[in-house]
C-alpha positions as CSV (number, residue, x, y, z in Angstrom):
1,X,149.7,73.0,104.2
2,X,146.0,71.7,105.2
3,X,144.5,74.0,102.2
4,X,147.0,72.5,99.8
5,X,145.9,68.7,100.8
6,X,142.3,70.1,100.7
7,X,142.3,71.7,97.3
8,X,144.3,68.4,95.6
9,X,142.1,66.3,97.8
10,X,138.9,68.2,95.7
11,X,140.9,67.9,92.4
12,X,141.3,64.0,93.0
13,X,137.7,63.6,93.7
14,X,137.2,65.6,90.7
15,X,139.3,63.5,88.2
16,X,138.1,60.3,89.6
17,X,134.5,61.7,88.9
18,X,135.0,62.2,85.3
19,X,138.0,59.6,84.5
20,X,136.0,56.6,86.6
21,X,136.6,53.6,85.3
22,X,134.1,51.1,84.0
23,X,133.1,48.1,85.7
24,X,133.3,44.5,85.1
25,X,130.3,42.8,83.6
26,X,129.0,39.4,85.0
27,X,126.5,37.3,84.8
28,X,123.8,37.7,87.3
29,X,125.0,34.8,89.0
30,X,129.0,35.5,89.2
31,X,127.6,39.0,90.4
32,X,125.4,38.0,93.2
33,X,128.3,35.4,94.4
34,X,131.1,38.5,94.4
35,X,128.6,40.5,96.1
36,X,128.1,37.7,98.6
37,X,131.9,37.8,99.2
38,X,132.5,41.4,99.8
39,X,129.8,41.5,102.4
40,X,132.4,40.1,104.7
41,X,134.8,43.0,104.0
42,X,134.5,46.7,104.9
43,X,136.9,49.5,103.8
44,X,137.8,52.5,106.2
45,X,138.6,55.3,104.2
46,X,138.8,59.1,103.9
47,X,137.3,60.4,101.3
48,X,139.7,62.2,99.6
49,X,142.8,60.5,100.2
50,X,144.6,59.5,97.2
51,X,145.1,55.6,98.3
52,X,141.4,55.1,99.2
53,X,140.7,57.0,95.7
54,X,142.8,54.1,94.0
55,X,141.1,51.5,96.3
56,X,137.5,52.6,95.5
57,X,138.6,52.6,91.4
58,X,139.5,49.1,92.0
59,X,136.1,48.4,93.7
60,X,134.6,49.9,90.7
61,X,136.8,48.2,88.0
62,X,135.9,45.3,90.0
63,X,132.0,45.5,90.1
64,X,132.1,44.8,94.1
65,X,130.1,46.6,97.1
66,X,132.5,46.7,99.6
67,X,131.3,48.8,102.6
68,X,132.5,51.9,103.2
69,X,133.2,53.4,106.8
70,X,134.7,57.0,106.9
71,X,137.4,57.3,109.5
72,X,137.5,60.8,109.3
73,X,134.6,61.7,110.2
74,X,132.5,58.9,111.8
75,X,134.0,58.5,115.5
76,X,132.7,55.2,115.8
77,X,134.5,53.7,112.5
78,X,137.5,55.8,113.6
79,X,137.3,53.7,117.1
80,X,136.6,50.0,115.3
81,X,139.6,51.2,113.1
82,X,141.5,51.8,116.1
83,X,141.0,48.9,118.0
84,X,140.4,46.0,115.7
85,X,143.6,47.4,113.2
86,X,145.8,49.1,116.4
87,X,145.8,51.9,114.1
88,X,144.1,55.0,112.6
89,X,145.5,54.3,109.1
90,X,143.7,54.6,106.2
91,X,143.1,52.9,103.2
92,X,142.3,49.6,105.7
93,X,140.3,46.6,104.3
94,X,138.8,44.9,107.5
95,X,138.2,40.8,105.9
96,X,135.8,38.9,108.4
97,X,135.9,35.1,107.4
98,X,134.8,32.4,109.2
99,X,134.9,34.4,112.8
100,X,138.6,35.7,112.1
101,X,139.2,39.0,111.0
102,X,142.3,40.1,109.2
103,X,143.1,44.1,108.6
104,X,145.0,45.1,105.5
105,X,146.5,48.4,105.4
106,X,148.2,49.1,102.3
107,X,146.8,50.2,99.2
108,X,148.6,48.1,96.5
109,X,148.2,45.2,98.7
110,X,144.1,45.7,98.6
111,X,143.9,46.3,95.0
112,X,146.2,42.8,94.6
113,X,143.6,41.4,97.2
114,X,140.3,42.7,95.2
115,X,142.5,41.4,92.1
116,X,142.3,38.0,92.9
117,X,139.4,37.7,95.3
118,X,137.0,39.2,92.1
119,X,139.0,39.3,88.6
Protein backbone atom coordinates (compact mmCIF):
# COMPACT_ATOMS: atom_id res chain seq x y z
CA UNK A 1 0.00 0.00 0.00
CA UNK A 2 2.93 2.65 0.89
CA UNK A 3 4.42 2.02 -2.80
CA UNK A 4 1.03 2.58 -4.32
CA UNK A 5 0.64 6.16 -2.41
CA UNK A 6 4.37 6.70 -3.33
CA UNK A 7 4.15 6.09 -7.05
CA UNK A 8 0.66 8.26 -7.36
CA UNK A 9 2.18 10.66 -4.99
CA UNK A 10 5.29 10.99 -7.89
CA UNK A 11 2.56 10.97 -10.71
CA UNK A 12 0.81 14.01 -8.89
CA UNK A 13 3.85 15.91 -8.60
CA UNK A 14 4.42 15.07 -12.09
CA UNK A 15 1.09 16.37 -13.57
CA UNK A 16 1.11 19.41 -11.40
CA UNK A 17 4.70 20.02 -12.96
CA UNK A 18 3.59 20.11 -16.45
CA UNK A 19 -0.30 21.13 -16.08
CA UNK A 20 0.68 24.18 -13.38
CA UNK A 21 -1.45 26.77 -13.68
CA UNK A 22 -0.55 30.34 -14.49
CA UNK A 23 -0.51 33.01 -12.08
CA UNK A 24 -2.38 36.20 -11.53
CA UNK A 25 -0.79 39.36 -12.77
CA UNK A 26 -0.75 42.56 -10.69
CA UNK A 27 0.50 45.56 -10.54
CA UNK A 28 3.64 45.97 -8.55
CA UNK A 29 1.77 47.57 -5.94
CA UNK A 30 -1.34 45.04 -5.49
CA UNK A 31 1.64 42.42 -5.57
CA UNK A 32 3.79 43.77 -2.89
CA UNK A 33 0.56 44.33 -0.61
CA UNK A 34 -0.66 40.42 -1.24
CA UNK A 35 2.78 39.46 -0.48
CA UNK A 36 2.66 41.56 2.61
CA UNK A 37 -0.42 39.63 3.64
CA UNK A 38 0.69 36.17 3.20
CA UNK A 39 3.74 36.80 5.33
CA UNK A 40 1.43 36.25 8.17
CA UNK A 41 0.35 32.72 6.99
CA UNK A 42 2.39 29.59 6.67
CA UNK A 43 1.23 26.22 5.12
CA UNK A 44 2.29 22.81 6.63
CA UNK A 45 2.23 20.37 3.92
CA UNK A 46 3.57 17.10 2.58
CA UNK A 47 4.83 17.20 -0.47
CA UNK A 48 3.06 14.88 -2.31
CA UNK A 49 -0.26 14.77 -0.85
CA UNK A 50 -2.97 15.44 -3.22
CA UNK A 51 -4.74 18.30 -0.87
CA UNK A 52 -1.54 20.32 -0.37
CA UNK A 53 -0.99 19.73 -4.28
CA UNK A 54 -4.44 21.55 -4.79
CA UNK A 55 -3.48 24.10 -2.09
CA UNK A 56 -0.05 25.02 -3.62
CA UNK A 57 -2.09 25.43 -7.34
CA UNK A 58 -4.15 27.81 -5.60
CA UNK A 59 -1.11 29.68 -4.22
CA UNK A 60 0.11 29.71 -7.64
CA UNK A 61 -3.14 30.67 -9.43
CA UNK A 62 -3.12 33.23 -6.76
CA UNK A 63 0.39 34.87 -7.30
CA UNK A 64 1.06 34.53 -3.22
CA UNK A 65 4.30 33.38 -1.24
CA UNK A 66 2.85 31.64 1.44
CA UNK A 67 5.54 29.74 3.50
CA UNK A 68 5.90 26.40 3.32
CA UNK A 69 6.80 24.02 6.27
CA UNK A 70 7.02 20.20 5.56
CA UNK A 71 5.46 18.18 8.28
CA UNK A 72 6.75 15.14 6.99
CA UNK A 73 9.94 15.54 7.21
CA UNK A 74 10.98 18.54 9.31
CA UNK A 75 10.38 17.44 13.14
CA UNK A 76 10.22 20.85 14.20
CA UNK A 77 7.23 21.94 11.78
CA UNK A 78 5.78 18.53 12.60
CA UNK A 79 5.91 19.68 16.50
CA UNK A 80 4.54 23.55 15.74
CA UNK A 81 1.88 21.60 13.76
CA UNK A 82 1.16 19.52 16.67
CA UNK A 83 0.95 21.84 19.23
CA UNK A 84 -0.37 25.14 17.82
CA UNK A 85 -3.17 22.97 15.50
CA UNK A 86 -3.62 19.83 18.22
CA UNK A 87 -2.98 17.82 15.24
CA UNK A 88 -0.59 16.35 12.68
CA UNK A 89 -2.97 16.96 9.74
CA UNK A 90 -2.04 18.17 6.67
CA UNK A 91 -2.89 20.55 4.29
CA UNK A 92 -3.04 23.19 7.52
CA UNK A 93 -2.88 27.01 6.88
CA UNK A 94 -1.46 28.59 10.19
CA UNK A 95 -3.04 32.63 9.86
CA UNK A 96 -1.15 34.94 12.47
CA UNK A 97 -3.11 38.34 12.71
CA UNK A 98 -2.77 40.73 15.05
CA UNK A 99 -1.10 38.24 17.89
CA UNK A 100 -3.99 35.54 17.28
CA UNK A 101 -3.43 32.70 15.34
CA UNK A 102 -6.16 30.66 13.68
CA UNK A 103 -5.29 26.97 12.02
CA UNK A 104 -7.30 25.81 9.06
CA UNK A 105 -7.25 22.36 8.19
CA UNK A 106 -9.21 21.56 5.17
CA UNK A 107 -8.25 22.00 1.78
CA UNK A 108 -11.47 23.51 0.07
CA UNK A 109 -11.72 25.64 3.01
CA UNK A 110 -8.01 27.21 2.22
CA UNK A 111 -8.41 27.51 -1.40
CA UNK A 112 -11.99 29.62 -0.45
CA UNK A 113 -9.71 31.44 2.11
CA UNK A 114 -6.78 32.28 -0.58
CA UNK A 115 -9.94 33.03 -2.83
CA UNK A 116 -11.02 35.80 -1.05
CA UNK A 117 -8.03 36.96 0.91
CA UNK A 118 -6.13 37.50 -2.83
CA UNK A 119 -8.70 37.21 -5.90
Amino acid sequence: MKFIRIILGKIILLLNFVFAPRGVKRSQEEQKSADDKAQTMQLYQFEACPFCVKVRREMKRQSVNITLKDAKNDNTAREELLSGGGKVKVPCLKITQNGNETWMYESSDIVSYLQKEFA
